[in-house]
PyMOL Python script that loads the backbone (N, CA, C, O; Angstrom):
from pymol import cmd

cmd.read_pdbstr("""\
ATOM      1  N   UNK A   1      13.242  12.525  -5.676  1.00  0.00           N
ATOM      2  CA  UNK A   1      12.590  12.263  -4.403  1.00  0.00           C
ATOM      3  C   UNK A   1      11.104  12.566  -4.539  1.00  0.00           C
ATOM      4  O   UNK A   1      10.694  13.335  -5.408  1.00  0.00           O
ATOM      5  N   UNK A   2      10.241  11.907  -3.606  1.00  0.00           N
ATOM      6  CA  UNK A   2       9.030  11.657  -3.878  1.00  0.00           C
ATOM      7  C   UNK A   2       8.361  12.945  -3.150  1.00  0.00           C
ATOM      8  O   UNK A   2       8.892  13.019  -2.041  1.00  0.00           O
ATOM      9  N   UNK A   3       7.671  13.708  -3.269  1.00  0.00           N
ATOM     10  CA  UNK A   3       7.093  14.896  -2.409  1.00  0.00           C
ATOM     11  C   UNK A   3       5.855  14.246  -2.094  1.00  0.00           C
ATOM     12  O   UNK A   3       5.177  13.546  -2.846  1.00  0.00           O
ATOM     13  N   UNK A   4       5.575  14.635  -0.579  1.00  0.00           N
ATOM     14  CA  UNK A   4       4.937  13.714   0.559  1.00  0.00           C
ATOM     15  C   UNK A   4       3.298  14.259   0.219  1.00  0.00           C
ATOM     16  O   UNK A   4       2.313  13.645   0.629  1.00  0.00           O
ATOM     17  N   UNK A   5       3.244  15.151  -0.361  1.00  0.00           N
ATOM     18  CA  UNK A   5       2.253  15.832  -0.306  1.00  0.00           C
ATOM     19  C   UNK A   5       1.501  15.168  -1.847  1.00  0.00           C
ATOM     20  O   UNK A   5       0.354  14.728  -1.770  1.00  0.00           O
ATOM     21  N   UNK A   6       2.239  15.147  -3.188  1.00  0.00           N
ATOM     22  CA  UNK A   6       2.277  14.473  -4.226  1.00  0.00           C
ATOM     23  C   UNK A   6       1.829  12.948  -4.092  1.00  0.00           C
ATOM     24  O   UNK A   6       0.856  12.452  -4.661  1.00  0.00           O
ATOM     25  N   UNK A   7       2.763  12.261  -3.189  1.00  0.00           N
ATOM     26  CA  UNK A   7       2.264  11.030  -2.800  1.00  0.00           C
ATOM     27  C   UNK A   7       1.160  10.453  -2.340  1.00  0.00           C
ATOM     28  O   UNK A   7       0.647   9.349  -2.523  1.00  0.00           O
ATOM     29  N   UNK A   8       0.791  11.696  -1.505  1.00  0.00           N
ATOM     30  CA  UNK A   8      -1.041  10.947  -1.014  1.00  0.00           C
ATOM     31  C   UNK A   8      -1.692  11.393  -1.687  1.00  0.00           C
ATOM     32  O   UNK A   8      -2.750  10.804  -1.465  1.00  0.00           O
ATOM     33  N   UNK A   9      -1.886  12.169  -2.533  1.00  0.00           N
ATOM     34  CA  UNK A   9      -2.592  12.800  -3.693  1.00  0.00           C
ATOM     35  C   UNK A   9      -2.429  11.370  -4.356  1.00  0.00           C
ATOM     36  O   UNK A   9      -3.186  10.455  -4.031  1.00  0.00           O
ATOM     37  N   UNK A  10      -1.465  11.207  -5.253  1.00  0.00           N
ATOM     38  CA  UNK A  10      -1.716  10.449  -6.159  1.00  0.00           C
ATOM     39  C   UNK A  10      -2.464   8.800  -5.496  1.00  0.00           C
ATOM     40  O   UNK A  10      -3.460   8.199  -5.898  1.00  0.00           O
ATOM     41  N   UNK A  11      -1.189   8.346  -3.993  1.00  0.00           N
ATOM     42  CA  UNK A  11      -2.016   7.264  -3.354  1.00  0.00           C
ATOM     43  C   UNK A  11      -3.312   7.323  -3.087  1.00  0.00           C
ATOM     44  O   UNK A  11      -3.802   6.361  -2.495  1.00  0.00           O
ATOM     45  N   UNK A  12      -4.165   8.454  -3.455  1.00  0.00           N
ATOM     46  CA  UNK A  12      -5.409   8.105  -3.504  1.00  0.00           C
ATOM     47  C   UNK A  12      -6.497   8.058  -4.585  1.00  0.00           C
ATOM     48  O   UNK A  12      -7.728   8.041  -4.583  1.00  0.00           O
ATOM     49  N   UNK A  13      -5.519   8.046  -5.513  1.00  0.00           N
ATOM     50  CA  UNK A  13      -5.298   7.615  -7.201  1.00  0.00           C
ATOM     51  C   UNK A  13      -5.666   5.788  -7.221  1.00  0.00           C
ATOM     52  O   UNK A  13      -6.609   5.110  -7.630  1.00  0.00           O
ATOM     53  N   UNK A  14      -4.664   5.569  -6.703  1.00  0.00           N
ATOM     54  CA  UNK A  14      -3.968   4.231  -7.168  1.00  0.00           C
ATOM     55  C   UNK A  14      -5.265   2.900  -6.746  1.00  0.00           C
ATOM     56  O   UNK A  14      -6.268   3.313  -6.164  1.00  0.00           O
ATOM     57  N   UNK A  15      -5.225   2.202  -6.890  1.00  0.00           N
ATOM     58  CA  UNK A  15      -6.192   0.986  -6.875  1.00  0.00           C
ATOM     59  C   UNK A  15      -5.391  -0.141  -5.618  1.00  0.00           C
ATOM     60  O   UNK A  15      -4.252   0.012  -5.175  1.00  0.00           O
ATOM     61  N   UNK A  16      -5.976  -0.811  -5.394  1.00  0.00           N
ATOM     62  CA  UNK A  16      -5.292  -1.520  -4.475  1.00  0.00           C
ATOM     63  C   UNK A  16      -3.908  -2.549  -5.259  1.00  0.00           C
ATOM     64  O   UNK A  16      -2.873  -3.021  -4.789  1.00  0.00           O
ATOM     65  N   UNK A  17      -4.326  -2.566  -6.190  1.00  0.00           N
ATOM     66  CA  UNK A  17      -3.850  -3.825  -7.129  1.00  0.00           C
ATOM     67  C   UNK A  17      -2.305  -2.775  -7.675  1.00  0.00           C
ATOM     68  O   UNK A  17      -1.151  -3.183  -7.804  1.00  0.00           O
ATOM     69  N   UNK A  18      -2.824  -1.408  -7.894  1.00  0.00           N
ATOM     70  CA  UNK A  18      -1.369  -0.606  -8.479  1.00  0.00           C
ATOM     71  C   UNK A  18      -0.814  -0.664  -7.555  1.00  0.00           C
ATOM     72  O   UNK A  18       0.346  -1.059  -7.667  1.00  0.00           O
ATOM     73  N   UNK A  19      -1.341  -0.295  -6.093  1.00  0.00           N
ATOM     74  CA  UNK A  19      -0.167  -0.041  -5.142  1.00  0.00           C
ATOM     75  C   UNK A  19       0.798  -1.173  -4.938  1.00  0.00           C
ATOM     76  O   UNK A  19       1.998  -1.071  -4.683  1.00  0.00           O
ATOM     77  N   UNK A  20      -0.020  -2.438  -5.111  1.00  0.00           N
ATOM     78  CA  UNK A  20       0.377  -3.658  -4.519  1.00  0.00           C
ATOM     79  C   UNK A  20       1.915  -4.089  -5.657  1.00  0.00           C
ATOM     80  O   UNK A  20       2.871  -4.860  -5.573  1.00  0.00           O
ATOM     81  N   UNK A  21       1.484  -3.216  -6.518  1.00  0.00           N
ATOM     82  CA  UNK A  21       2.127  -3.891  -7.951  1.00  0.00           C
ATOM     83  C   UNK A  21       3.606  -3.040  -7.574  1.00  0.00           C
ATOM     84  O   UNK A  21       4.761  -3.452  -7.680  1.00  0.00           O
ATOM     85  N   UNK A  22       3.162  -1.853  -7.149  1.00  0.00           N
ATOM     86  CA  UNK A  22       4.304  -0.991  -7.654  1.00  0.00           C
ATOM     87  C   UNK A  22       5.475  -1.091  -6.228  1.00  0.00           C
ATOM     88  O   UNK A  22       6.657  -0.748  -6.260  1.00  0.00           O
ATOM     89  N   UNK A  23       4.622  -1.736  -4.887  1.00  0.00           N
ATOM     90  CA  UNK A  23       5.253  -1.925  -3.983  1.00  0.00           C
ATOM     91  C   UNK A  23       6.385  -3.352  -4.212  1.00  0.00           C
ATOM     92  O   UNK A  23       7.592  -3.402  -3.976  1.00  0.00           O
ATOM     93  N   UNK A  24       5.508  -4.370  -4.726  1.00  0.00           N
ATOM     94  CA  UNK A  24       6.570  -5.485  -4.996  1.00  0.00           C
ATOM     95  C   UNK A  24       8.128  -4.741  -6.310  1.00  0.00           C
ATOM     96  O   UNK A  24       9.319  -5.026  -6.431  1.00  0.00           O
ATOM     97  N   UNK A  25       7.443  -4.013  -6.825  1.00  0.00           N
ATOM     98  CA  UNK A  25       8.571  -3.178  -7.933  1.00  0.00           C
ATOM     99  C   UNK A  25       9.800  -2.698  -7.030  1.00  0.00           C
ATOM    100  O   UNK A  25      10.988  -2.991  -7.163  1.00  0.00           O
ATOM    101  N   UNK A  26       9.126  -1.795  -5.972  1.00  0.00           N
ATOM    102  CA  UNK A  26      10.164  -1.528  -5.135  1.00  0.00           C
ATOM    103  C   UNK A  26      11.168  -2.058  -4.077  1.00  0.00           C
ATOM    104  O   UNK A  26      12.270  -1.644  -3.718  1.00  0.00           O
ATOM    105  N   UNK A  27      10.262  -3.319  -3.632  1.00  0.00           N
ATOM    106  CA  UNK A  27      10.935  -3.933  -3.123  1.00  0.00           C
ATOM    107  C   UNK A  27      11.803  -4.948  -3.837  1.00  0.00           C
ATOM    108  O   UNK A  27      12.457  -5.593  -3.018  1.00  0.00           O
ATOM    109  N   UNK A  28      11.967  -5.209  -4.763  1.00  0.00           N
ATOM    110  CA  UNK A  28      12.529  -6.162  -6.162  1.00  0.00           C
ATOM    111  C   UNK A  28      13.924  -4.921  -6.210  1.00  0.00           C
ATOM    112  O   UNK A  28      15.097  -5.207  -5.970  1.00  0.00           O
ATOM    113  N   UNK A  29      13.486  -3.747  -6.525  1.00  0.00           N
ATOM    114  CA  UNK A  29      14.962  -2.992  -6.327  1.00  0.00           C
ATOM    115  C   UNK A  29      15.718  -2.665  -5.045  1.00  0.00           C
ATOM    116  O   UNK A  29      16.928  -2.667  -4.819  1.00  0.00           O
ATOM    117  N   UNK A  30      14.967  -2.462  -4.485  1.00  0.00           N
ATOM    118  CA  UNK A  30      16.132  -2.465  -3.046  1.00  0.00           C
ATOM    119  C   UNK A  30      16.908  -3.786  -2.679  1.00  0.00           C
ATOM    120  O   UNK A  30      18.015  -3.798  -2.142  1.00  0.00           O
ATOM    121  N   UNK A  31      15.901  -5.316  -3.176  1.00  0.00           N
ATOM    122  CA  UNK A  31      16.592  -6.752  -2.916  1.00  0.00           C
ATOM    123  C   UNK A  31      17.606  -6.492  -3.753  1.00  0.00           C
ATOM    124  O   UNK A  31      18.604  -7.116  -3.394  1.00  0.00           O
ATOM    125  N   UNK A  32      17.800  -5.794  -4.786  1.00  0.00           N
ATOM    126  CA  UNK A  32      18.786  -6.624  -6.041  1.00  0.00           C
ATOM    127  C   UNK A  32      19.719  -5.230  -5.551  1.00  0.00           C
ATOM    128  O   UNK A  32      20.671  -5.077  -6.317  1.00  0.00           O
ATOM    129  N   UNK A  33      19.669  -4.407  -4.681  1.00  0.00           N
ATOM    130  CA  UNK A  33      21.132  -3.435  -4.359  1.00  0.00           C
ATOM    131  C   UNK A  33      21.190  -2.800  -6.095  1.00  0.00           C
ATOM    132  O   UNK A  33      20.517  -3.071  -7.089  1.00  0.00           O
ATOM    133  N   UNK A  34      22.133  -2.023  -5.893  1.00  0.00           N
ATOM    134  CA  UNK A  34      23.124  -1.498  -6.843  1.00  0.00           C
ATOM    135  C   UNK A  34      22.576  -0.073  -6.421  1.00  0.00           C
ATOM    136  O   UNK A  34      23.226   0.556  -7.256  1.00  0.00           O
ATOM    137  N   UNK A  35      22.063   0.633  -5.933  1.00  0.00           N
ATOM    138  CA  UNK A  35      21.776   2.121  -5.587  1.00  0.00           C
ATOM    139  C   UNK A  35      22.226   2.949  -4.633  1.00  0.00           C
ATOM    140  O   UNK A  35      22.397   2.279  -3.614  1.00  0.00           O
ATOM    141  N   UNK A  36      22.486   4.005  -4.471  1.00  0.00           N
ATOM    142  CA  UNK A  36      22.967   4.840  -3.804  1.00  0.00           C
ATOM    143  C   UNK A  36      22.005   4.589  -2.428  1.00  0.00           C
ATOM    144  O   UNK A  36      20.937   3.977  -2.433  1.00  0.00           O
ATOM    145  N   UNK A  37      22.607   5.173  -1.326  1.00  0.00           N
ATOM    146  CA  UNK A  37      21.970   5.469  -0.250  1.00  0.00           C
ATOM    147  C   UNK A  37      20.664   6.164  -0.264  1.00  0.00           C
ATOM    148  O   UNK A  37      19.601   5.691   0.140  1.00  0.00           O
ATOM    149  N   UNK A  38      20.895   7.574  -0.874  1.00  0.00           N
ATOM    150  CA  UNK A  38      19.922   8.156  -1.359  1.00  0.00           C
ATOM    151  C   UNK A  38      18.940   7.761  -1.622  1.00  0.00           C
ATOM    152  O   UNK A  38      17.853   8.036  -1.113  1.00  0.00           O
ATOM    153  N   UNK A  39      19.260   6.820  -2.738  1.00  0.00           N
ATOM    154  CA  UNK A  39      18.266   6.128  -3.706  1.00  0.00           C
ATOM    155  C   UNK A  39      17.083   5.142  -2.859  1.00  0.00           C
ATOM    156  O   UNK A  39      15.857   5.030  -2.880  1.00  0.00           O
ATOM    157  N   UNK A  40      18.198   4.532  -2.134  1.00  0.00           N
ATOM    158  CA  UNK A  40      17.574   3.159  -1.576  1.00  0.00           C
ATOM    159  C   UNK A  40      16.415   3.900  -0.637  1.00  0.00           C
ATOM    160  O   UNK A  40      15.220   3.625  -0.745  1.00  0.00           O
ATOM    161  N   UNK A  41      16.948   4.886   0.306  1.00  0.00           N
ATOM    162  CA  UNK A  41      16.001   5.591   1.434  1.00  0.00           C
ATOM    163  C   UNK A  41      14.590   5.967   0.378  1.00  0.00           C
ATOM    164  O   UNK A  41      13.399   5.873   0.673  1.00  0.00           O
ATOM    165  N   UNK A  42      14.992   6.257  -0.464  1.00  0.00           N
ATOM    166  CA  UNK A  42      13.644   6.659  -1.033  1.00  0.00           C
ATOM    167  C   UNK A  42      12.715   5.783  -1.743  1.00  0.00           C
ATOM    168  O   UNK A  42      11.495   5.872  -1.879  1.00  0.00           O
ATOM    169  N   UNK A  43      13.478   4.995  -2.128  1.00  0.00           N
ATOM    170  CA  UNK A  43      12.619   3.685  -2.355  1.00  0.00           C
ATOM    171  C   UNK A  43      12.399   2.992  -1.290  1.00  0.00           C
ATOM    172  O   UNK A  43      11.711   2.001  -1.534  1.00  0.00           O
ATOM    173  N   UNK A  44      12.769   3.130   0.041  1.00  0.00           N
ATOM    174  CA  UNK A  44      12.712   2.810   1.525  1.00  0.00           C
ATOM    175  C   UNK A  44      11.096   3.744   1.369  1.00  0.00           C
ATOM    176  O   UNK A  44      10.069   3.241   0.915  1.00  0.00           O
ATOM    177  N   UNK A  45      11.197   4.857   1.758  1.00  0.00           N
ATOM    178  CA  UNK A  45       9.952   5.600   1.996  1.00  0.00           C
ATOM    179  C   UNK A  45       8.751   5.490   1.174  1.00  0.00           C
ATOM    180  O   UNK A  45       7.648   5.415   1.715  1.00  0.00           O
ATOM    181  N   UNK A  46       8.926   5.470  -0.485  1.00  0.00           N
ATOM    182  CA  UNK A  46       8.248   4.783  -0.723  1.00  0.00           C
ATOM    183  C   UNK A  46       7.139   3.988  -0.581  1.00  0.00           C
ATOM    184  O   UNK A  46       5.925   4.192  -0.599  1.00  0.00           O
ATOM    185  N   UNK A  47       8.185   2.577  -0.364  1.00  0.00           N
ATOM    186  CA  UNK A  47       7.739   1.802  -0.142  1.00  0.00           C
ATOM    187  C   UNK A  47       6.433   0.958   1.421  1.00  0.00           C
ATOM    188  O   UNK A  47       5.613   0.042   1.489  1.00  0.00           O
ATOM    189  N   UNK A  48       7.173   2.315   2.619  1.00  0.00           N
ATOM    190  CA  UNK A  48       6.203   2.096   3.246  1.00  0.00           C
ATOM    191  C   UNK A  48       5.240   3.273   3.093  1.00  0.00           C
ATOM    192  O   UNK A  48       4.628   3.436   4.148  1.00  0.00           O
ATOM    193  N   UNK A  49       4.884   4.174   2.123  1.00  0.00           N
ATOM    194  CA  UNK A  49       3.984   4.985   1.675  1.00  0.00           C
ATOM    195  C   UNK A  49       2.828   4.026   1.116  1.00  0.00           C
ATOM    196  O   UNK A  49       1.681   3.968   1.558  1.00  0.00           O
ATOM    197  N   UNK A  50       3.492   3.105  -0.204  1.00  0.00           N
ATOM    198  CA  UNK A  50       2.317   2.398  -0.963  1.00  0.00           C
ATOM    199  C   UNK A  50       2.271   1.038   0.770  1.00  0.00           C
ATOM    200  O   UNK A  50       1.101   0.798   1.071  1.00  0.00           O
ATOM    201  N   UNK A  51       2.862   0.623   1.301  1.00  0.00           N
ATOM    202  CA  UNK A  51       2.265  -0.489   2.305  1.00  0.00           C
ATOM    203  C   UNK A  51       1.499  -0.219   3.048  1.00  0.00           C
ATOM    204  O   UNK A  51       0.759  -1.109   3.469  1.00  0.00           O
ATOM    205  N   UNK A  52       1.318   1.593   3.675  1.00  0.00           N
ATOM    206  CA  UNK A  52       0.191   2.192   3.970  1.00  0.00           C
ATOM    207  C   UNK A  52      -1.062   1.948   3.318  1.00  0.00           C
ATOM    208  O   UNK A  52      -2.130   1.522   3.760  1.00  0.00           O
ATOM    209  N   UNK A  53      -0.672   2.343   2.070  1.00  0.00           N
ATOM    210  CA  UNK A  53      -2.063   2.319   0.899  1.00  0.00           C
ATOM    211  C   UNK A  53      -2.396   0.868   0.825  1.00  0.00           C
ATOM    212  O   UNK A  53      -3.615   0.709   0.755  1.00  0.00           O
ATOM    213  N   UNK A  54      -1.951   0.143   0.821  1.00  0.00           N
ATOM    214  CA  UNK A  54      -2.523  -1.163   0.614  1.00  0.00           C
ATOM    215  C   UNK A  54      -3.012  -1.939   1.972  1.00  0.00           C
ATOM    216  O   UNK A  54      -3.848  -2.836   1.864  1.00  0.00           O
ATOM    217  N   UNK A  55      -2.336  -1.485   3.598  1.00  0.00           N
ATOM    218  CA  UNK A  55      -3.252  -1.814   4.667  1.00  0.00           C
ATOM    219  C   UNK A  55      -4.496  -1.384   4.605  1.00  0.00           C
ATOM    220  O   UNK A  55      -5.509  -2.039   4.852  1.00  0.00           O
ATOM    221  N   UNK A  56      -4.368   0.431   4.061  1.00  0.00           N
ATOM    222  CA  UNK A  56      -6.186   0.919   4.334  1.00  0.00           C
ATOM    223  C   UNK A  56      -7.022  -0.110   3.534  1.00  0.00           C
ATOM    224  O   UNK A  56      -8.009  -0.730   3.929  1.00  0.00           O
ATOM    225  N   UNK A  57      -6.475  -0.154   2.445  1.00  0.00           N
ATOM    226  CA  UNK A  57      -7.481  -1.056   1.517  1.00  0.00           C
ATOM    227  C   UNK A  57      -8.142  -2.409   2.348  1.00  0.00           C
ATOM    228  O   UNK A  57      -9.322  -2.754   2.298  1.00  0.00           O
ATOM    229  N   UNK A  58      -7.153  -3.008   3.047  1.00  0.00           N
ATOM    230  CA  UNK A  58      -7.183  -4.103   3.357  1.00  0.00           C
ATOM    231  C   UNK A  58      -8.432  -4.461   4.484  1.00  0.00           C
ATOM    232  O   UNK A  58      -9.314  -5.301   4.659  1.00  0.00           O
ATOM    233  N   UNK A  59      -7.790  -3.032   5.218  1.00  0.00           N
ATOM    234  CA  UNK A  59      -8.834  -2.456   6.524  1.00  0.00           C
ATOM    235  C   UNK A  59     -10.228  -2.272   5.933  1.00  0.00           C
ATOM    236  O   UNK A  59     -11.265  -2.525   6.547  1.00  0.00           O
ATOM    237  N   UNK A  60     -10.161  -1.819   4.712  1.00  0.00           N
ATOM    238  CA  UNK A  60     -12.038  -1.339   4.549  1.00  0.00           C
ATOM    239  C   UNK A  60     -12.621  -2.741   3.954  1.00  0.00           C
ATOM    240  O   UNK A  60     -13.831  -2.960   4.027  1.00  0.00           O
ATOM    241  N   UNK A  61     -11.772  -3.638   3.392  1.00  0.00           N
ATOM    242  CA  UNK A  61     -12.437  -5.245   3.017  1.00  0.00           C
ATOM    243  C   UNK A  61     -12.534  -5.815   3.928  1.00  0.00           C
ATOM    244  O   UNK A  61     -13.642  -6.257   4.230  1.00  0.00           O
ATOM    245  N   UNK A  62     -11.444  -6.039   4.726  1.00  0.00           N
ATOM    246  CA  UNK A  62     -12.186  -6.237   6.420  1.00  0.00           C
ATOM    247  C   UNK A  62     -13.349  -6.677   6.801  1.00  0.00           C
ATOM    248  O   UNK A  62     -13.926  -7.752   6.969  1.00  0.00           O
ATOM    249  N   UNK A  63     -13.628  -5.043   6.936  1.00  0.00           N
ATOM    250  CA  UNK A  63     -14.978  -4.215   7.671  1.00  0.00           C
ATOM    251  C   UNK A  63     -16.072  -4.694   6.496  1.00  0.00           C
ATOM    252  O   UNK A  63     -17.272  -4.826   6.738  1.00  0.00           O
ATOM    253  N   UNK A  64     -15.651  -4.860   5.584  1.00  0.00           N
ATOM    254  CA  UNK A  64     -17.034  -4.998   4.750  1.00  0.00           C
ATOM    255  C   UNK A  64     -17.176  -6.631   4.875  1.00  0.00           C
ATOM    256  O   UNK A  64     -18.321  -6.940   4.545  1.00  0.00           O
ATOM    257  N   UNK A  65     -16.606  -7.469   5.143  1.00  0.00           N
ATOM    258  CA  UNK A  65     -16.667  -8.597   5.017  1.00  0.00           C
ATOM    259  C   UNK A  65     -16.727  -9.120   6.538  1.00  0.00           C
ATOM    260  O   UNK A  65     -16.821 -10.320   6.796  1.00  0.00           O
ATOM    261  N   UNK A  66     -16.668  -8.145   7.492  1.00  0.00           N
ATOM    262  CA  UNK A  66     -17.285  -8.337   9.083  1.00  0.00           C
ATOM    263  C   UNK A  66     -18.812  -7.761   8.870  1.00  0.00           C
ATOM    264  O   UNK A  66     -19.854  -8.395   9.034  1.00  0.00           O
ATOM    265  N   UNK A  67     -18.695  -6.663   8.543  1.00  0.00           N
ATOM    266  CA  UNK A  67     -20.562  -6.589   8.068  1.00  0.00           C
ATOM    267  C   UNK A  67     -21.386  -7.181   7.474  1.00  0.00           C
ATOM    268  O   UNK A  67     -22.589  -7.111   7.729  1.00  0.00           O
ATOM    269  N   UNK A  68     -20.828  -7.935   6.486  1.00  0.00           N
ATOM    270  CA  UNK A  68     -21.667  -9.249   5.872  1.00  0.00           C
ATOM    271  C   UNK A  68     -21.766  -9.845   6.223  1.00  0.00           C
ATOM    272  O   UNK A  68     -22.687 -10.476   5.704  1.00  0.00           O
ATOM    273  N   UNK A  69     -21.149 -10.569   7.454  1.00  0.00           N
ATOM    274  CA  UNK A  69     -21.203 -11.812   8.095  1.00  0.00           C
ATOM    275  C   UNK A  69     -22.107 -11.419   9.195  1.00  0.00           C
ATOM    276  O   UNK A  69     -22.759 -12.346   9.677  1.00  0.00           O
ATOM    277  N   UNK A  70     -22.301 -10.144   9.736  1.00  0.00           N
ATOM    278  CA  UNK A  70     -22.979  -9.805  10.683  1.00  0.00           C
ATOM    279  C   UNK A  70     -24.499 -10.112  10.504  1.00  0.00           C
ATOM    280  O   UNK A  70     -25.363 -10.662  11.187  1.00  0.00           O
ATOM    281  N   UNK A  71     -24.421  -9.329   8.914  1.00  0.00           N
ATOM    282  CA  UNK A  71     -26.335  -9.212   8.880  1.00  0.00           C
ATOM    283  C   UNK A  71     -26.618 -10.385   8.053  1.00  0.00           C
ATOM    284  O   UNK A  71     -27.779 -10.494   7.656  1.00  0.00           O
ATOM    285  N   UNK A  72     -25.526 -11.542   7.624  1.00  0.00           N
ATOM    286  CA  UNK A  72     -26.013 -13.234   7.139  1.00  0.00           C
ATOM    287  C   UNK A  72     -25.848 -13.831   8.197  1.00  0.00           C
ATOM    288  O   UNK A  72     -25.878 -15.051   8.038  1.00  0.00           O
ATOM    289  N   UNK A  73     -25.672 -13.477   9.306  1.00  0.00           N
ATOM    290  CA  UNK A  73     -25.404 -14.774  10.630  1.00  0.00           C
ATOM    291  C   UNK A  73     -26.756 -14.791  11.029  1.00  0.00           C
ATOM    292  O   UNK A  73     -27.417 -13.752  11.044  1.00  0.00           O
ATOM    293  N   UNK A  74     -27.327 -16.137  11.427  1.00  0.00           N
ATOM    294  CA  UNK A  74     -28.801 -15.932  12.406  1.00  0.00           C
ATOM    295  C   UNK A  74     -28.725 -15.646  13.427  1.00  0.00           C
ATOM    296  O   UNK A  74     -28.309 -16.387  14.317  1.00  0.00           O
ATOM    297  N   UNK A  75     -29.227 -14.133  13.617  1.00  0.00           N
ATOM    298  CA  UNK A  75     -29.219 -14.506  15.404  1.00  0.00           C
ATOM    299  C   UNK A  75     -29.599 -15.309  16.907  1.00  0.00           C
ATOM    300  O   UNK A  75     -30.707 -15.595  17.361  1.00  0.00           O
ATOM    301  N   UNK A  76     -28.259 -15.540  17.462  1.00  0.00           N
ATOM    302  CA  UNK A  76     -29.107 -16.304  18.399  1.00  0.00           C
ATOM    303  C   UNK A  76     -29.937 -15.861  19.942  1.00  0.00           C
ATOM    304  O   UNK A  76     -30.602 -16.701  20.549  1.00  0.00           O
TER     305      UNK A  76
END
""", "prot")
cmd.dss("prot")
cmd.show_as("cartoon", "prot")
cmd.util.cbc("prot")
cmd.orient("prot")
């Protein structure tokens, strides 16, 4: 099991591209079954741990790509 505290430590390790990678990993095992309950919940939690990590990412390209458009727009 994943320790919650371990997890955002390292999720703030990871790159957008690892999280993204390691989230499709997890979700590829929970589609294909064969795991315990156990198992699955934690690759359940997981998995919305790294989908966290990969919204923030998403959120700060966003914002950077609403700020560029801000100060290239002409004002009218």
């Amino acid at each position: 099991m994943v320790n919650k505290g371990d997890t955002e430590a390292a999720g703030t390790k990871l790159t957008y591209e690892q999280a993204r990678d390691e989230l499709v990993s997890v979700v590829t095992k929970l589609e294909a079954g064969g795991t315990t309950l156990e198992q699955s919940l934690d690759l359940w939690q997981r998995g919305e741990e790294l989908a966290a990590i990969c919204e923030k990412f998403l959120e700060g390209a966003r914002a950077k790509l609403d700020a560029a458009s801000k100060t290239d727009s002409p004002s009218k």
